[in-house]
C-alpha positions as CSV (number, residue, x, y, z in Angstrom):
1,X,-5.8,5.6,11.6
2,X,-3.8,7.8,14.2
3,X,-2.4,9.8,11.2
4,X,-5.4,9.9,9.3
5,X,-8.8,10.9,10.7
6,X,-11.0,10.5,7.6
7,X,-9.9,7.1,6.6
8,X,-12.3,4.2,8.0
9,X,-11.0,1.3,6.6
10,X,-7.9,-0.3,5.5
11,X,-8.4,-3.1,2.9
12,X,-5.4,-5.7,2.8
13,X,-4.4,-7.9,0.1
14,X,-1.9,-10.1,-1.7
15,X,-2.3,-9.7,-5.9
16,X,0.4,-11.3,-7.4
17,X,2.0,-8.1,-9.5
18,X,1.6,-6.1,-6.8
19,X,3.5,-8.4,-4.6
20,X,5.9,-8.5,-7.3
21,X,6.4,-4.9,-7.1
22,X,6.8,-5.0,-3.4
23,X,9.7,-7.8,-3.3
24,X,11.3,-5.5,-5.6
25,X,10.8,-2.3,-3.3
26,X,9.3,-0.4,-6.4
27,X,6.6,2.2,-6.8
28,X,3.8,1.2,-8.7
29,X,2.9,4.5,-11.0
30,X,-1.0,4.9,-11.1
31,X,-1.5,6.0,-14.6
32,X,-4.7,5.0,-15.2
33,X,-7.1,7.9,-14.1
34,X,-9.6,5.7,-12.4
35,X,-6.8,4.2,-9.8
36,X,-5.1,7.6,-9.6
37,X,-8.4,9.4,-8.6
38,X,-8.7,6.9,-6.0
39,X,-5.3,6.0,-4.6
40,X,-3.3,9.3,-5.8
41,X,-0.4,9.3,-8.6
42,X,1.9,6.7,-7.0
43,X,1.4,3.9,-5.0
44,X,4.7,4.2,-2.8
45,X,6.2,0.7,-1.9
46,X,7.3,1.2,2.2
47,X,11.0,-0.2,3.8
48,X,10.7,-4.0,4.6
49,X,9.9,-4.0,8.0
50,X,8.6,-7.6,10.2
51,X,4.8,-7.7,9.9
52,X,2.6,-6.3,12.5
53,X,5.9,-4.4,13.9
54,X,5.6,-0.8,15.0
55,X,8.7,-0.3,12.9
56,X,6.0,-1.7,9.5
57,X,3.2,1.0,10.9
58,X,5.8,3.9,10.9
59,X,6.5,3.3,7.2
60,X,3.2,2.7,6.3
61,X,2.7,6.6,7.9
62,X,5.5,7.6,5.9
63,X,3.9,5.9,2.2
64,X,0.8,7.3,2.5
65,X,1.6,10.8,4.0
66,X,-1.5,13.4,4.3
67,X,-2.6,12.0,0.4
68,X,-2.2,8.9,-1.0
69,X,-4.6,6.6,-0.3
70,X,-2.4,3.2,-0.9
71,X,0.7,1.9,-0.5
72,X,2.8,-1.4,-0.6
73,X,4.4,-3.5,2.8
């Protein structure tokens, strides 16, 4: 919220491929033009970090940048 003004919301949730992705630390590539309108071309995977840390919010920050508009913890 601090690093973006416009966003309202954050929805958090735990689909199983996604997850998958995440233990791996990979990007998911959004190729399909419906999720890549919404979330941008990439949905960056951020470093592990312990949940609710400050260290977690940081590279959340870093995932999204000014653009994207999801990322994987």
């Amino acid at each position: 919220y601090r690093n973006r003004e416009e966003v309202n919301a954050v929805i958090h949730t735990h689909p199983m491929y996604s997850m998958v992705y995440a233990t791996q630390g990979k990007d998911i590539p959004l190729i399909i033009d419906e999720a890549a309108q919404a979330m941008g071309d990439t949905c960056k995977c951020t470093q592990y970090a312990l949940p609710g840390s400050e260290e977690l919010a940081d590279q959340c920050e870093k995932a999204l940048g000014k653009e994207a508009n999801s990322c994987l913890l």
